[in-house]
C-alpha positions as CSV (number, residue, x, y, z in Angstrom):
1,X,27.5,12.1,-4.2
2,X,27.1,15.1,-2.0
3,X,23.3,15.5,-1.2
4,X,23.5,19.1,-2.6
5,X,24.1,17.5,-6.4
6,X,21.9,14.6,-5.6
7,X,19.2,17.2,-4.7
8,X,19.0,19.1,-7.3
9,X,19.8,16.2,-9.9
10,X,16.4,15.0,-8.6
11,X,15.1,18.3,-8.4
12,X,15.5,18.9,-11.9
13,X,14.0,15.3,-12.9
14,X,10.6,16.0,-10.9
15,X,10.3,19.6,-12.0
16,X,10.8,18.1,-15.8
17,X,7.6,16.4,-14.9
18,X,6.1,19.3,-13.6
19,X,6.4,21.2,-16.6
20,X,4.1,18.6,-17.8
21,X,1.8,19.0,-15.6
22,X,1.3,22.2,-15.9
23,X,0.6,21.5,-19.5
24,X,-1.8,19.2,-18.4
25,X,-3.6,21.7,-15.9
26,X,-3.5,24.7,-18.4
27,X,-5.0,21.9,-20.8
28,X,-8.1,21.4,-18.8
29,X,-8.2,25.3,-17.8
30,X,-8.8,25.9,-21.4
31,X,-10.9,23.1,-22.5
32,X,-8.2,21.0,-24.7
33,X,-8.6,17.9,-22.1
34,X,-11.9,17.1,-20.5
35,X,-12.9,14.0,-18.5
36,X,-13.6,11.7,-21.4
37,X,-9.9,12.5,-23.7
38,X,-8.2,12.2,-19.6
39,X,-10.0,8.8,-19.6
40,X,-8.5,7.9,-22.9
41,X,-5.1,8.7,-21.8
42,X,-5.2,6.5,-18.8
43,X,-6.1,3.5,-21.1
44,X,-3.5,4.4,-23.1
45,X,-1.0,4.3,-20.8
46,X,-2.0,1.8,-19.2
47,X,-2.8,-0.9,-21.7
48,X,-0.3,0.2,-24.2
49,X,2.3,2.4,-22.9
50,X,3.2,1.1,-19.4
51,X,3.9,-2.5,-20.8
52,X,5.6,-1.6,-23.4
53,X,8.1,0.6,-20.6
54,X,8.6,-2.4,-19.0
55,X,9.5,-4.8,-21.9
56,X,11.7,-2.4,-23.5
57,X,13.4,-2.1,-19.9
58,X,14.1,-5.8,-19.3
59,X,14.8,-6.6,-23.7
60,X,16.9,-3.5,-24.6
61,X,20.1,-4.6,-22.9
62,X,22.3,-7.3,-23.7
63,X,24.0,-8.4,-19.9
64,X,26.9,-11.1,-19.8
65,X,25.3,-14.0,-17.5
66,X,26.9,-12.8,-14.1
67,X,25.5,-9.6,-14.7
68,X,22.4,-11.2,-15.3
69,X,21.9,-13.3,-13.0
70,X,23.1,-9.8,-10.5
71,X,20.0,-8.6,-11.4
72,X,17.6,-11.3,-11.0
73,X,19.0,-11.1,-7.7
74,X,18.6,-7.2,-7.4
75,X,14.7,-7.5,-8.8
76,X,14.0,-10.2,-6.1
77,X,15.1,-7.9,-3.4
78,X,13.1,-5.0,-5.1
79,X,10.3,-7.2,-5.2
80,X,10.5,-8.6,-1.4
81,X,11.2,-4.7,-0.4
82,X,7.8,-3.5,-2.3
83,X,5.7,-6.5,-0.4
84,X,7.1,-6.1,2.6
85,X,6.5,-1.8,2.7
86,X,2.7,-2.3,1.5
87,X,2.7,-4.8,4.9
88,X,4.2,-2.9,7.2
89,X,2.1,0.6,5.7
90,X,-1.2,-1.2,6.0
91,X,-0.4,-2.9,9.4
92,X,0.3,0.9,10.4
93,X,-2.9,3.1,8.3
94,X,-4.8,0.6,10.8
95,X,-3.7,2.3,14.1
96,X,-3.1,5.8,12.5
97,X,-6.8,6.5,11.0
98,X,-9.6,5.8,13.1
99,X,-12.1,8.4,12.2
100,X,-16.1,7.4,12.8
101,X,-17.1,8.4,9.9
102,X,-16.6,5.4,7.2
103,X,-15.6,6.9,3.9
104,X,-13.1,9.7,5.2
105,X,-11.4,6.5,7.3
106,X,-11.2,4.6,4.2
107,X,-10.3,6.9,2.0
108,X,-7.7,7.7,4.4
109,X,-6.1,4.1,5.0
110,X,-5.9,3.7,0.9
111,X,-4.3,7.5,0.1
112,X,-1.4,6.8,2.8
113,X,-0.8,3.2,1.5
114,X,-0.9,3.4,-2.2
115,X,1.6,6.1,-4.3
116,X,1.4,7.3,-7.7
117,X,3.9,4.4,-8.1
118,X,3.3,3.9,-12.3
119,X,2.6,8.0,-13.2
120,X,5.2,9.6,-11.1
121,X,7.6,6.8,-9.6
122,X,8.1,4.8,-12.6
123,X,8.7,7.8,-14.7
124,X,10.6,9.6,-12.5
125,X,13.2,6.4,-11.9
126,X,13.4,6.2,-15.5
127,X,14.6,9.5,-15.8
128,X,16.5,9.9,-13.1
129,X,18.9,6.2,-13.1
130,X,18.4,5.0,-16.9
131,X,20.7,6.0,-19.6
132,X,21.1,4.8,-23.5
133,X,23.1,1.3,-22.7
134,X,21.2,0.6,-19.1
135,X,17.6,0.5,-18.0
136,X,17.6,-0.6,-14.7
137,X,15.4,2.6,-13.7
138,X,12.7,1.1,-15.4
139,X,13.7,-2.1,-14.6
140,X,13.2,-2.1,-11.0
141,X,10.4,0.0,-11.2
142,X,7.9,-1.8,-13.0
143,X,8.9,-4.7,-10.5
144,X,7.7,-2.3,-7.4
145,X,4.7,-1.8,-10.0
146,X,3.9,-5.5,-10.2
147,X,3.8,-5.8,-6.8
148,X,2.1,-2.4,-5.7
149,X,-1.0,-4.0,-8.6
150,X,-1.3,-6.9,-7.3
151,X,-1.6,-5.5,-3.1
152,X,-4.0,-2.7,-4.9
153,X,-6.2,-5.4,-6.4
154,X,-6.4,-7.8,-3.4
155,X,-6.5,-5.7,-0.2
156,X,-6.9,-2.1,-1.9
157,X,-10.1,-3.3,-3.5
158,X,-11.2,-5.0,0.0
159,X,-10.3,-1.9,1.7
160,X,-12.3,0.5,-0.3
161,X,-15.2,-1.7,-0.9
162,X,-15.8,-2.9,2.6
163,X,-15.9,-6.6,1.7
164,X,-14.2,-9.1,-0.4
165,X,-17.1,-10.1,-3.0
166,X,-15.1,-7.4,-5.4
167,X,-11.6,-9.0,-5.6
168,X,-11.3,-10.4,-9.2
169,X,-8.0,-12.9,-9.8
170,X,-8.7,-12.2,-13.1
171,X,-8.0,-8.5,-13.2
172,X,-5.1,-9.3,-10.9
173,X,-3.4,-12.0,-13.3
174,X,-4.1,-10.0,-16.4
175,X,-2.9,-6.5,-15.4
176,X,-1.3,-4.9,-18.0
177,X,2.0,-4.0,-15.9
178,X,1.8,-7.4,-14.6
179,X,1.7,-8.9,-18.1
180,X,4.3,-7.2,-19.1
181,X,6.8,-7.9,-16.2
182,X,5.7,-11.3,-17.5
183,X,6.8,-11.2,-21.0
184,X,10.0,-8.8,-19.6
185,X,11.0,-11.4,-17.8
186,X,10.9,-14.0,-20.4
187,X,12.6,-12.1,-22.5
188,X,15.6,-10.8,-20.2
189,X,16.3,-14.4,-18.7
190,X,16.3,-16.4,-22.1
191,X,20.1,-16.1,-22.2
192,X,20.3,-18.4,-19.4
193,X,18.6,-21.4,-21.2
194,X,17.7,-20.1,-24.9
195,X,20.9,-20.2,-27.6
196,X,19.8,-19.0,-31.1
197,X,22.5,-19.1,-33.7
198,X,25.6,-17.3,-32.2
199,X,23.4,-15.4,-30.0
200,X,22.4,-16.6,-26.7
201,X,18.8,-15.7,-25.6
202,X,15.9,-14.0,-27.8
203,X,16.9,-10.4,-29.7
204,X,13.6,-9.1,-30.2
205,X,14.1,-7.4,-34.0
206,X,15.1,-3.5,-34.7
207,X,11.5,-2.4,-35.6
208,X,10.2,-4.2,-32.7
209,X,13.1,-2.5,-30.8
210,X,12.4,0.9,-32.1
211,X,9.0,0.9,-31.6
212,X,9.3,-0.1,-27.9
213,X,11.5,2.6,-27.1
214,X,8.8,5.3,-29.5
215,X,6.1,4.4,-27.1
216,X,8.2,4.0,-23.8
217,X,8.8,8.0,-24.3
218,X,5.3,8.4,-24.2
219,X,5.7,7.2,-20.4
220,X,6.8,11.3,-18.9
221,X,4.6,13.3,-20.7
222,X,1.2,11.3,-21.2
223,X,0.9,10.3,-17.4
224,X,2.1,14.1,-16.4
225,X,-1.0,15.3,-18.1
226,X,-3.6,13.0,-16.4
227,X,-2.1,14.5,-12.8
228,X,-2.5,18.4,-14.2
229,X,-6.1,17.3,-15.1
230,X,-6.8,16.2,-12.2
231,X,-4.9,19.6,-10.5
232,X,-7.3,21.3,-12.6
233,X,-10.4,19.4,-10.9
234,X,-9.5,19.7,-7.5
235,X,-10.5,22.1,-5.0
236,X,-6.7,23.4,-3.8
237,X,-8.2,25.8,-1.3
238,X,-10.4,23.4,0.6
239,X,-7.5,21.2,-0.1
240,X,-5.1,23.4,2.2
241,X,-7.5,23.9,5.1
242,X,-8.6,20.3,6.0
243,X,-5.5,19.5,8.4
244,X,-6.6,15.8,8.8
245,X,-5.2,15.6,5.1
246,X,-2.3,17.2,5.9
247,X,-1.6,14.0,8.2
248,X,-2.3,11.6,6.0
249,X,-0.5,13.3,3.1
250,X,3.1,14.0,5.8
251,X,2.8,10.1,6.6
252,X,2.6,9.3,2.2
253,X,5.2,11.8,1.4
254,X,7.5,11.9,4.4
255,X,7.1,9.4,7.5
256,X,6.8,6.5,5.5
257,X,9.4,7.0,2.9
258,X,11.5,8.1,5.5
259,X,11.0,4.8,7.7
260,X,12.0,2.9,4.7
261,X,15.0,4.5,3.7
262,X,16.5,4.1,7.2
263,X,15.8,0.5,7.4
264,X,16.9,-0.4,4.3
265,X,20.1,1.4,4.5
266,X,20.5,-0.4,7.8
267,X,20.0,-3.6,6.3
268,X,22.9,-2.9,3.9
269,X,20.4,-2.2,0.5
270,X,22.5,0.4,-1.8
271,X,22.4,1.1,-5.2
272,X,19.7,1.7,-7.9
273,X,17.6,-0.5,-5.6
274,X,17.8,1.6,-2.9
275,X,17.0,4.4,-4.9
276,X,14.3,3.1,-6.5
277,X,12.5,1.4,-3.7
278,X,12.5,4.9,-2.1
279,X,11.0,6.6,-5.1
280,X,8.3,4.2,-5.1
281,X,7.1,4.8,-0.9
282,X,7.8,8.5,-1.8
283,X,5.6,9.3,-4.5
284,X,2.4,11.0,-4.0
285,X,-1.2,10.0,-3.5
286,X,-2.1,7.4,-6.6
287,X,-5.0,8.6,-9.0
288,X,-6.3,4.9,-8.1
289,X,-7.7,6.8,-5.0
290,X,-10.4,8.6,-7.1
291,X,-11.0,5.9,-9.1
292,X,-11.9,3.5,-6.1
293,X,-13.4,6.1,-4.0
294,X,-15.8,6.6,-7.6
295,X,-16.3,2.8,-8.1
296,X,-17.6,2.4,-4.2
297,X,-19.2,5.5,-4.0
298,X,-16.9,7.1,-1.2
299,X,-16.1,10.7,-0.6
300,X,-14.2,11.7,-3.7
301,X,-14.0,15.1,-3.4
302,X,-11.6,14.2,-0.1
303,X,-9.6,11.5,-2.3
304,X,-9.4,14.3,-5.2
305,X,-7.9,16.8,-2.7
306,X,-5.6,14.4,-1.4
307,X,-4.2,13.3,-4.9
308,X,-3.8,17.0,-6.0
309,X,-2.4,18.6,-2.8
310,X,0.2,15.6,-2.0
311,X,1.1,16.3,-5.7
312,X,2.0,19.7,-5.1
313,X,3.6,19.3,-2.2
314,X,5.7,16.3,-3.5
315,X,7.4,18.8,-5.6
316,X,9.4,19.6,-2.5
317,X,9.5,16.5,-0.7
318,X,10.5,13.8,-3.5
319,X,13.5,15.8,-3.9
320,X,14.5,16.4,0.0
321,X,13.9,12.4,0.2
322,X,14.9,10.9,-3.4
323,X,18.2,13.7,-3.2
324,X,19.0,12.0,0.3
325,X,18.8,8.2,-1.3
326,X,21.2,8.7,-3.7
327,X,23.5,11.0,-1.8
328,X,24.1,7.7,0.7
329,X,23.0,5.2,-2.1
């Protein structure tokens, strides 16, 4: 695919979800969504919507057992290429963000590590890779989403909270994405052991079916509207004259996706992994940057301007980087 198409095949994708976040920001400009409703959305999405993505991803298609077991074998890799990028970005946030003053360096270290990898990556690779018969978008996604939770709520929450007293294996194990790669999985590899009547593996029924898919819709517009929210909040001036941002937010959206892509294409990854494991490094600044920085009392008027002005300026750079994946993908 020339990278002209790819680029503005992806262009079109992330400016779809754009047009929801402006809804979002013109939302909270004129009152419709304040702090409490943009609350209720991100439990929403996050213990209803976001599981159900990923079950409908991994029980909505029927795959012959080679084909099966060819993706088992292309979600390991997505898995080992998401553990391995959050080790090599921390190893590096280390040596790039020294600053004396605690917060800001914090702050700093968790904004360049952690992407909006289940509101904008996840969506995104759904609508830019899945089609009626495949969901492999989704698929591979919520896999990089397991693994992004669980590095979030084991060095994240060290990170931002300056000691290890806060790390909970309980929140870890019952994350909602996590659950549902979980169940997902269950589900998808059941044709392997699992014959019932002349079907092999579980078929989940029609309503059941039908109802995943009515929710898993609710997975570009819902999460689009939280980010404009959060647009709406932030301080975009003060935002565009702090340049010390600006170098955390050019390693987050362009150094380290970057980095990836060329070693992975030099280590022979292709395909819908490829393009996915990219789309998860180059998403923006995470809202879980806000929320942290709130929970330990950091600076979250510097975490707010990093999530809204990487967010902006991802609207240009996912397209330049995701464009380029699938042009050599």
């Amino acid at each position: 695919m020339l990278f002209l198409d790819s680029f503005l095949a992806v262009a079109e994708k992330v400016g779809l979800l754009f047009i929801f976040i402006a809804i979002g920001f013109i939302c909270h400009r004129i009152r419709f969504l304040n702090k409490e409703a943009n609350k209720c959305l991100a439990d929403i999405v996050m213990y209803f919507v976001t599981p159900c993505v990923i079950v409908n991803a991994f029980s909505s298609t029927a795959y012959e057992r080679e084909e099966l077991l060819s993706i088992l074998k292309n979600i390991g890799m997505v898995a080992v290429i998401a553990a391995l990028f959050h080790a090599a970005t921390i190893g590096a946030v280390y040596l790039l963000f020294r600053s004396k003053n605690e917060d800001r360096r914090r702050i700093m270290r968790f904004a360049a590590v952690f992407s909006n990898a289940g509101f904008i990556a996840l969506p995104l690779a759904q609508a830019l890779i899945d089609t009626p018969t495949s969901h492999e978008g989704a698929l591979y996604a919520a896999v990089y989403l397991a693994v992004f939770n669980i590095v979030l709520w084991t060095w994240g929450l060290i990170d931002m909270g300056g000691d290890g007293q806060s790390m909970n294996l309980k929140k870890i194990l019952l994350n909602p994405g996590i659950i549902g790669v979980v169940v997902g999985l269950f589900i998808f590899t059941t044709p392997l052991y699992i014959t019932v009547g002349e079907s092999a593996g579980i078929q989940l029924p029609t309503i059941v079916k039908d109802a995943l898919s009515g929710m898993s819709a609710l997975n570009l517009p819902l999460p689009m509207f939280m980010v404009g929210f959060y647009l709406g909040e932030a301080n975009l001036k003060a935002a565009f004259t702090d340049a010390s941002s600006f170098v955390c937010i050019a390693f987050r959206l362009v150094v380290f996706p970057l980095v990836a892509l060329g070693a992975l294409y030099l280590l022979g990854v292709r395909g819908n992994v490829l393009t996915v494991s990219v789309i998860g490094a180059s998403a923006p600044v995470g809202a879980t940057a806000t929320i942290f920085s709130a929970k330990f009392n950091r600076d979250t008027d510097l975490s707010v301007r990093l999530v809204s002005l990487s967010t902006v300026l991802s609207l240009i750079t996912m397209p330049l980087i995701v464009g380029l994946t699938q042009a050599i993908a």
